[in-house]
C-alpha positions as CSV (number, residue, x, y, z in Angstrom):
1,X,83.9,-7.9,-1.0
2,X,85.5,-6.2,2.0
3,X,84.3,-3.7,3.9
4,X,86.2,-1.2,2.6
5,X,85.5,-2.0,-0.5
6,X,81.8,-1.2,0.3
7,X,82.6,1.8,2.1
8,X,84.3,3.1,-1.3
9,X,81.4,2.2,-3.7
10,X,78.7,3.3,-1.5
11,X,80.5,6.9,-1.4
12,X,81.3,6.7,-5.2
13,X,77.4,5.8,-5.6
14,X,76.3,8.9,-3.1
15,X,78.8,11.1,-4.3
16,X,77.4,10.3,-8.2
17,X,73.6,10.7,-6.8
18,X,74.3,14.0,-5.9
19,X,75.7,15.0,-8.8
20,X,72.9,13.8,-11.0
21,X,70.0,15.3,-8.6
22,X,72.4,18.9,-8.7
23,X,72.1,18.3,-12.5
24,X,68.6,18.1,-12.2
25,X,67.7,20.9,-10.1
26,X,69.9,23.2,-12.1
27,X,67.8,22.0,-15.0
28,X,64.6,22.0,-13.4
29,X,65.6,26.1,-12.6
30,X,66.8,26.5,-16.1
31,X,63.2,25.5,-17.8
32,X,61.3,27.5,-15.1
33,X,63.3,30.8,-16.2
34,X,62.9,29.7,-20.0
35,X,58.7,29.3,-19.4
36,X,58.5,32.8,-17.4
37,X,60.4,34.3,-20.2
38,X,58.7,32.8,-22.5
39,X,55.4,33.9,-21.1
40,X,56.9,37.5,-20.7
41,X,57.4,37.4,-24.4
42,X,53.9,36.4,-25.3
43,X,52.0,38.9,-23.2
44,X,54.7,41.6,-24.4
45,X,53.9,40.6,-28.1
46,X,57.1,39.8,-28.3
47,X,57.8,37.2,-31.3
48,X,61.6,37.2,-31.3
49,X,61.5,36.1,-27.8
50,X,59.7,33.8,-28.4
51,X,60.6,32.4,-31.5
52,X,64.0,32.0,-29.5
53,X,62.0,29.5,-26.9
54,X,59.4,27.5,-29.2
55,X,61.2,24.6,-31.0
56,X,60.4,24.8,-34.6
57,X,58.0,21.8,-34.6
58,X,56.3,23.5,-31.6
59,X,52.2,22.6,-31.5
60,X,50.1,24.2,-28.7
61,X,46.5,22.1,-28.2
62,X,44.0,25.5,-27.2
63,X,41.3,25.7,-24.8
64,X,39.3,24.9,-27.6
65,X,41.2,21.8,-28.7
66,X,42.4,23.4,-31.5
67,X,46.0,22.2,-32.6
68,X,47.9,25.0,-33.9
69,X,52.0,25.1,-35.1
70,X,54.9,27.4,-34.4
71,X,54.2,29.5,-37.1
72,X,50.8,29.8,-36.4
73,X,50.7,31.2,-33.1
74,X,53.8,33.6,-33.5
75,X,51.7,35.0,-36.7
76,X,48.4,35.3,-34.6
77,X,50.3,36.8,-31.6
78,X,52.1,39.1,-34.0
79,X,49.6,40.7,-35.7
80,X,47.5,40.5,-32.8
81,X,44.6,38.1,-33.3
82,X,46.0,37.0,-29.9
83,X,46.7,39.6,-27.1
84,X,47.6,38.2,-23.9
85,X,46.6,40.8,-21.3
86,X,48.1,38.6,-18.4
87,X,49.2,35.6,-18.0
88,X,50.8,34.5,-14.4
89,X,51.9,30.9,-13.6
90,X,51.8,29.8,-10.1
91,X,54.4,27.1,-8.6
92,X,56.2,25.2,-12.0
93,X,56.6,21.8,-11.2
94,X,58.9,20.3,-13.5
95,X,60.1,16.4,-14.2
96,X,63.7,16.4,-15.8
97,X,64.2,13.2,-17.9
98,X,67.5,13.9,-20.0
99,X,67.1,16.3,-22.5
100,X,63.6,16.7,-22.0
101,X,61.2,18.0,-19.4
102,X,57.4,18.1,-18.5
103,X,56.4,21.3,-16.9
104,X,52.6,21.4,-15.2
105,X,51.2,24.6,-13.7
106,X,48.3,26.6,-12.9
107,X,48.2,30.4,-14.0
108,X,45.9,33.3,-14.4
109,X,44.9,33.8,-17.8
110,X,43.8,37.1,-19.1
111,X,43.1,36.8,-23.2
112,X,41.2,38.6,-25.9
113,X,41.3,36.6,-29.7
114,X,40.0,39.0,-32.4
115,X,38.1,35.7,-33.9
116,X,36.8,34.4,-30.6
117,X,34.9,37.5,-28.7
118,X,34.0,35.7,-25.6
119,X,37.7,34.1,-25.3
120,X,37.8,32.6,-21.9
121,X,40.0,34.1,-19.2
122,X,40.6,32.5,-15.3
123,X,42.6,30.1,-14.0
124,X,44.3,27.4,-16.5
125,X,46.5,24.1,-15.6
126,X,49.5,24.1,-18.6
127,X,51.2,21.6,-19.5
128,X,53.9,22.0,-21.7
129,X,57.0,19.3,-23.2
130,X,60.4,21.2,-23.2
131,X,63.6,19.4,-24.8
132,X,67.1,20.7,-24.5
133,X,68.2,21.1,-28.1
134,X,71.7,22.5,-29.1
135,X,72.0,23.3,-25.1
136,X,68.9,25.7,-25.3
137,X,65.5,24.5,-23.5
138,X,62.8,24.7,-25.6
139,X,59.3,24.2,-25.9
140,X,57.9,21.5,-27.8
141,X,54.4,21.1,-26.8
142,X,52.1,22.8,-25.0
143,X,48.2,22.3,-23.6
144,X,46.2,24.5,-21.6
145,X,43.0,23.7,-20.0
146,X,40.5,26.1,-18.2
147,X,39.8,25.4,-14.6
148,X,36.0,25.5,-14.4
C-alpha cells in the first residue's frame, strides 16, 4: 500500500474514532440528565415524570433485596408508601454500549416507607441499566445498595 494510501485510511479511521467517542459522550450526557430528572421526579412524587423514564419492564432490586416492577414502585411512590425526602447522586459514571448503558453512582439517600419504619437513609452506590428505546433513554434496571 502506499504511503498515501496510509496517510488516507489512518485519517478516515481517526476522523471515524472521533465521531463514535462524540457519539458517546453526547450519550453518556443524555443518560446523566435522564437519571437527575428521573430522581427529581421521584423525590417530587412525581409519577408522570417518571413513568416517562422507567421502561415498562422496569425492576428495581431494594436495599432489602426485594425485586419490585414498574408498576409497583410508581403505585408505592404515588400514594406515598415511599416518600423520598432526598436523594442526591454524586459523579454518574456511565458506560455507553449501543443502545444501552450502565450507570454506577454514589448518592445521599433520605427515605421514609410507611411499611418499613426504620427504612435506612445514608449513602447508597446505584446501579441502574438504561436502554435507548424509540430514541428516549430509559431505565431498565435498577439496584441500590447501602454503604455501611
Amino acid at each position: 500500500m502506499s504511503s498515501r494510501r496510509v496517510t488516507l485510511t489512518a485519517l478516515l479511521l481517526a476522523l471515524l474514532l472521533t465521531a463514535v467517542t462524540a457519539n458517546a459522550q453526547n450519550a453518556a450526557d443524555q443518560i446523566r440528565a435522564a437519571e437527575r430528572e428521573r430522581l427529581r421526579a421521584l423525590v417530587d412524587g412525581d409519577v408522570e415524570v417518571a413513568g416517562r423514564l422507567h421502561a415498562d419492564d422496569f425492576q428495581l432490586i431494594n436495599p432489602f433485596g426485594g425485586l419490585v416492577s414498574k408498576a409497583e414502585y410508581l403505585g408505592a411512590i404515588a400514594s406515598g408508601e415511599i416518600d423520598y425526602l432526598v436523594w442526591e447522586p454524586g459523579d454518574i459514571e456511565v458506560k455507553v454500549y449501543g443502545e444501552a448503558a450502565v450507570i454506577r453512582y454514589q448518592a445521599e439517600l433520605g427515605i421514609k416507607v410507611r411499611s418499613v419504619p426504620d427504612a435506612p437513609s445514608g449513602r447508597f452506590w446505584h446501579t441502574d441499566v438504561y436502554e435507548n428505546r424509540n430514541g428516549r433513554w430509559q431505565v431498565v434496571w435498577s439496584q441500590a445498595t447501602q454503604i455501611q
